[in-house]
C-alpha positions as CSV (number, residue, x, y, z in Angstrom):
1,X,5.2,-35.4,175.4
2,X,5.7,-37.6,178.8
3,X,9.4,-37.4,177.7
4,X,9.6,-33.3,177.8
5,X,7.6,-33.3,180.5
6,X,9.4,-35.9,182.8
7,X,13.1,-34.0,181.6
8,X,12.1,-30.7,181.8
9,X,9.7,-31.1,185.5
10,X,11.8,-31.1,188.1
11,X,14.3,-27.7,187.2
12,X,11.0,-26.0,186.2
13,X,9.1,-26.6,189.6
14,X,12.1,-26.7,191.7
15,X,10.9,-26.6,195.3
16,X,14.5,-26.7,197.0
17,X,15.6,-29.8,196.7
18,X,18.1,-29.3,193.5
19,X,16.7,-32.0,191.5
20,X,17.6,-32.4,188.1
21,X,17.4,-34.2,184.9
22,X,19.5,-35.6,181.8
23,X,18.6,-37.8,179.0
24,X,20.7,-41.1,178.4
25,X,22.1,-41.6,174.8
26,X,23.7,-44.5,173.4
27,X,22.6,-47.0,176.1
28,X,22.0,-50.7,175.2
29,X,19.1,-51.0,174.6
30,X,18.8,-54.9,174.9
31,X,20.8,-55.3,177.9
32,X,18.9,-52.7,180.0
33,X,15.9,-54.4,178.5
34,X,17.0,-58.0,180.2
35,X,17.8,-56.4,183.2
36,X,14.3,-54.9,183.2
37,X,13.1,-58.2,182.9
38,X,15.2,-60.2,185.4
39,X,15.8,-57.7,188.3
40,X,12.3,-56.0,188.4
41,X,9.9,-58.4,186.4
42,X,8.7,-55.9,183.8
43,X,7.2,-57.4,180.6
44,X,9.6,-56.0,178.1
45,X,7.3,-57.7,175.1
46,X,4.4,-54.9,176.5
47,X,6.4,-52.3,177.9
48,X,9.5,-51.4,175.8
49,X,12.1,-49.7,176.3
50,X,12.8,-46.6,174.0
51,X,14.6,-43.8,176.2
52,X,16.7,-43.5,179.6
53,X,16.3,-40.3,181.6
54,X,18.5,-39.8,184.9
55,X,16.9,-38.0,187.7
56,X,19.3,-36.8,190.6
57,X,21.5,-33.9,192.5
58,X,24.0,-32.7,191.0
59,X,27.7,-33.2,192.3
60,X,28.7,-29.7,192.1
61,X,27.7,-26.4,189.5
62,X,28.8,-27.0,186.2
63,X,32.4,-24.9,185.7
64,X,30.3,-22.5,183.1
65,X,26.7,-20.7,182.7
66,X,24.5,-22.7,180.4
67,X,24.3,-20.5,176.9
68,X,21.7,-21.0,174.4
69,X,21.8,-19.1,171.2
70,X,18.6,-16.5,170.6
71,X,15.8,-17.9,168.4
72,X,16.5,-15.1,165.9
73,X,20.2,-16.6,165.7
74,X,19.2,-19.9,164.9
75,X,16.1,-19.0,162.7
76,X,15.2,-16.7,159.8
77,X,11.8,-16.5,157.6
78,X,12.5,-15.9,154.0
């Protein structure tokens, strides 16, 4: 739930500022972990590490409108 709420927060109560949010896939998790541990002290053995969300401005507008397929696209009750 903190996960959905932390990507989805900022776009949802935008207040001007632009700030938006993407998920990290494929990241390492044991490197990221020892950087955790050596740059900012964190106790990794109590506080893993199991996803990476960005949180930023973007750059520019992406080229294309997002599109998202209708729920009765993707879905049908039989």
């Amino acid at each position: 739930m903190g996960f959905k709420t932390n990507l989805y927060s900022p776009r949802e109560h935008d207040d001007g500022r632009g700030i938006d949010s993407c998920p990290i896939e494929g990241f390492y998790q044991e490197k990221a972990e020892a950087l955790l541990r050596e740059k900012f002290d964190i106790n990794t053995d109590k506080y893993g590490l199991s996803f990476m969300v960005a949180f930023g401005n973007r750059k520019a507008n992406p080229p294309h409108p997002k599109s998202r397929r209708g729920f009765n696209d993707i879905v049908s009750w039989k």
